[in-house]
C-alpha positions, 0 to 999 in steps of 0.5 A: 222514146220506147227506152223509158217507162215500165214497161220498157224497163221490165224488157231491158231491165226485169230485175232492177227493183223499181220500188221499194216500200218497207220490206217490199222491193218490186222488180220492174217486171213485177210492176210491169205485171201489177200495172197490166192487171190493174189496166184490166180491173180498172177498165172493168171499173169504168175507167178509161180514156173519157173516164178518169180514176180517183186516187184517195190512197196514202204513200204505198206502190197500190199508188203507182200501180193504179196511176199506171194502169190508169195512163196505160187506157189512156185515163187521167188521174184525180189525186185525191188527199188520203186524210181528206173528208166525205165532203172533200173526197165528193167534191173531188169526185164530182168535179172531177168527174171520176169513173172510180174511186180508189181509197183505202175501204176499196182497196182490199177488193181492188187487190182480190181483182188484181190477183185473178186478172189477165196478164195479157196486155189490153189492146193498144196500151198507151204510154207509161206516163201518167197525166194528173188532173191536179188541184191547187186553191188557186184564188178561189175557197174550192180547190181548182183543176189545173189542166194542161194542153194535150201534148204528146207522151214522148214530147213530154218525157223528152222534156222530163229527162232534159230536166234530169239531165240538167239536174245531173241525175241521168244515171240509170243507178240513181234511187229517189226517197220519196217521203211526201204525200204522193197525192201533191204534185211534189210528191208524185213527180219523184216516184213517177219520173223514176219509173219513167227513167228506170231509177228505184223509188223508195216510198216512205209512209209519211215523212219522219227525219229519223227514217229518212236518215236511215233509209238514205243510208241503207239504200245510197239513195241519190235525189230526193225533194223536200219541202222546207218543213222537211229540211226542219225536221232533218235539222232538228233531229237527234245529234246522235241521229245526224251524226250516224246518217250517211248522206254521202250518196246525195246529188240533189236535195231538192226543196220548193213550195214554200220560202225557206229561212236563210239560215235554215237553208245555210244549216243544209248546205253545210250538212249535206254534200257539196253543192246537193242542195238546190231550190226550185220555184214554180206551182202546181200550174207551172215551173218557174225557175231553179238555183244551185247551191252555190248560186244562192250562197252567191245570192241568197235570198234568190229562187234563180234564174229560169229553168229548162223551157221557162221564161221568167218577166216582171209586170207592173199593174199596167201590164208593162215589163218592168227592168231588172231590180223593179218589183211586180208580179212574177209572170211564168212563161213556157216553151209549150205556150199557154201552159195550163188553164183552171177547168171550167173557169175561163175567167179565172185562167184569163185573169193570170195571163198577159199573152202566154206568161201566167202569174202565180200572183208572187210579187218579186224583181230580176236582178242584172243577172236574172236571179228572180227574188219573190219578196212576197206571195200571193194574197191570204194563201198559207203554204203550210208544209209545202200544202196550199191552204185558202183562207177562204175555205177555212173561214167558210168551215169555221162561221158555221159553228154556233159558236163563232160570230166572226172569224179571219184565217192568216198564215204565220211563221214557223219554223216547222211548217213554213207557216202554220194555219191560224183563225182569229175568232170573235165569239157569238155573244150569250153562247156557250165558252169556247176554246182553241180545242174546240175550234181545232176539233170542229174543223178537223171534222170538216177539213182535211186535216193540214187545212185546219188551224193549228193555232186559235186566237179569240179577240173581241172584234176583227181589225178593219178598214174604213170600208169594212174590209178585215186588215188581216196585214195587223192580224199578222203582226199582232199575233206573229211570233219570231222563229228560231230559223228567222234570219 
């Protein structure tokens, strides 16, 4: 597989801007550059292949530079949240037993390094493909490892262009706009499988639907992904501003991590190019399937059949395959076997497996044709914005403030974000009056921001079950407000 990657691009193609970040456009010879002096600053720095890099930096190509020059020693990379706190930056740090360190404070003196370093090539440089020691709140308060089994390089991107193929961008011209946190798996996998196939990436900031239109325009961009509170920001912005955007260069509008309404999903479809739009389903841990615009039009509702490499089954609690229009839990099998498992909790990996298939703890049914439909996700996690959110977590920051006695974190609808973050409070008796801002602001100082709530309800005590357990089902339905994109 020598034709793919940087460094094979900036032999075959040393002028084709590889990415594109406001005014900056790097040509794959440049990058190919960066990423051989950042190998050698890094390596200063410690890292290396039992050493990982933490990467604690916002959209910007420094990202990928680091990334890259990071696999090239044959390291891992730990991404780290840009906004997250001292206490969440150590833990990542600590668990992840990182080497270094990358955020913004240490970027300026990494960039005086990278202009003084060699250019010539470290010994034995490894391939151009970054391995990412990527979290997920799993079922647990902290955020887990997921670790995947070690395959070869070139196995692996042997099966990133199957993928693109069957996507239908194959093309060497097609040019990804990225405008997700590059830190998140979804994020991430754009920019660097079109550093991996020789595409231009074009890096936003952050995502804001005005830009995304106008850069979509200027650069003819062909593929992006989305999450669903993207897709709601596209729709709502400006007439004016839809109407000057030309999106007629989209193949692929891609859209995952969380449900999206149907009539959100229709108003999509409608807008952008025929058959552009189409939906995965999967994790951190693992991809599950994929469905095409028409497929859902035809099936609406469905996150389709099993993608390239994936086998989709349905178990019931006792562990036995369910037939085709059964609900149960959704188990994701992979070519490759057993295809991930949470560092250092090994009871935690066996608990999602049965064999080789893992669940993701959705509960869903096939249909005759082998469309899977997840009609409900796993327990108490909110998927805000395309981000994992465990209740747990949030629960644990909040009953710390004096203040609050008890305190119980749902998800709710809306039609941003997917759902939205929310703490239902029962205030200590004899404290001082506390409002939704002050519980805001109290977790914003503890938690990476998306993790806090956005919305704070205070009652006098907390629905529960005979046995003492908080009935958050009620919780959701008394506080559950209809969104305009609810059918």
């Amino acid at each position: 597989m020598s034709g793919y990657g940087v460094a094979a691009h900036a032999v075959d193609r040393p002028d084709k801007v590889a990415l594109v970040h406001h005014d900056r456009r790097i040509t794959y010879r440049e990058l190919d550059e960066l990423i051989t002096r950042a190998s050698h600053v890094l390596r200063n720095r410690g890292v290396g292949p039992d050493a990982r890099l933490g990467i604690a930096l916002g959209n910007r190509p420094e990202w990928f530079v680091a990334a890259l020059g990071a696999a090239r020693l044959g390291a891992e990379i730990v991404p780290v949240p840009s906004g997250a706190t001292d206490d969440e930056r150590e833990y990542f740090s600590s668990d992840g037993e990182v080497a270094f360190m990358l955020d913004e404070a240490e970027l300026p003196t990494f960039l005086d390094a990278l202009h003084g370093a060699p250019t010539g090539a470290i010994a034995d440089p490894r391939p151009d493909y970054v391995t990412l020691r990527a979290y997920t709140s799993g079922t647990t308060g902290r955020p887990k490892a997921v670790v995947r089994p070690t395959v070869d390089a070139a196995a692996s991107i042997e099966g990133l262009v199957r993928y693109y193929t069957a996507y239908g961008l194959d093309s060497p011209d097609e040019v990804n706009i990225t405008g997700s946190p590059v830190h998140h798996i979804a994020g991430f996998s754009g920019p660097h499988s079109g550093l991996l196939l020789g595409h231009t990436s074009v890096i936003l900031d952050h995502f804001d639907a005005g830009q995304w239109f106008e850069t979509v325009s200027r650069e003819r961009a062909t593929y992006s992904w989305c999450a669903p509170v993207h897709l709601y920001r596209l729709m709502s912005a400006p007439d004016d501003v839809k109407a000057a955007a030309d999106v007629s260069s989209i193949k692929r509008l891609l859209h995952g991590s969380a449900p999206c309404a149907p009539s959100l999903k229709r108003e999509v479809i409608e807008f952008f190019p025929s058959g552009a739009v189409w939906e995965t389903y999967g994790g951190t841990e693992t991809m599950g399937t994929v469905i095409t615009a028409e497929e859902w039009l035809a099936k609406p509702g469905s996150v389709g059949r099993a993608a390239p490499g994936s086998t989709i089954k349905i178990y019931d609690d006792d562990g036995e395959e369910l037939p085709a229009g059964e609900v149960g839990l959704v188990y994701i099998g992979s070519d490759w076997g057993r295809g991930f498992r949470y560092a250092g909790d090994a009871e935690l990996t066996e608990s999602v497996y049965r064999g080789n298939l893992a669940t993701l703890g959705d509960l869903g049914y096939l249909d005759d044709d082998g469309y899977l439909f997840v009609v409900d996700r796993r327990k108490d996690m909110v998927i805000t914005g395309g981000a994992n959110v465990y209740p747990a977590e949030v629960e644990a920051v909040l009953v710390t403030h004096p203040a609050i006695e008890e305190v119980a974190v749902v998800g709710l609808p809306d039609d941003e974000y997917g759902e939205i973050v929310v703490a239902v409070v029962v205030v200590t008796p004899g404290t001082d009056a506390l409002d939704a801002d002050d519980v805001i602001v109290f977790a914003r100082e503890h938690l990476v921001r998306y993790k806090a709530p956005r919305r704070v309800e205070f009652v006098a005590e907390l629905p529960r079950s005979p046995m003492g357990k908080v009935l958050k089902r009620e919780l959701r339905t008394t506080f559950s407000r209809p969104p305009r994109f609810g059918a």
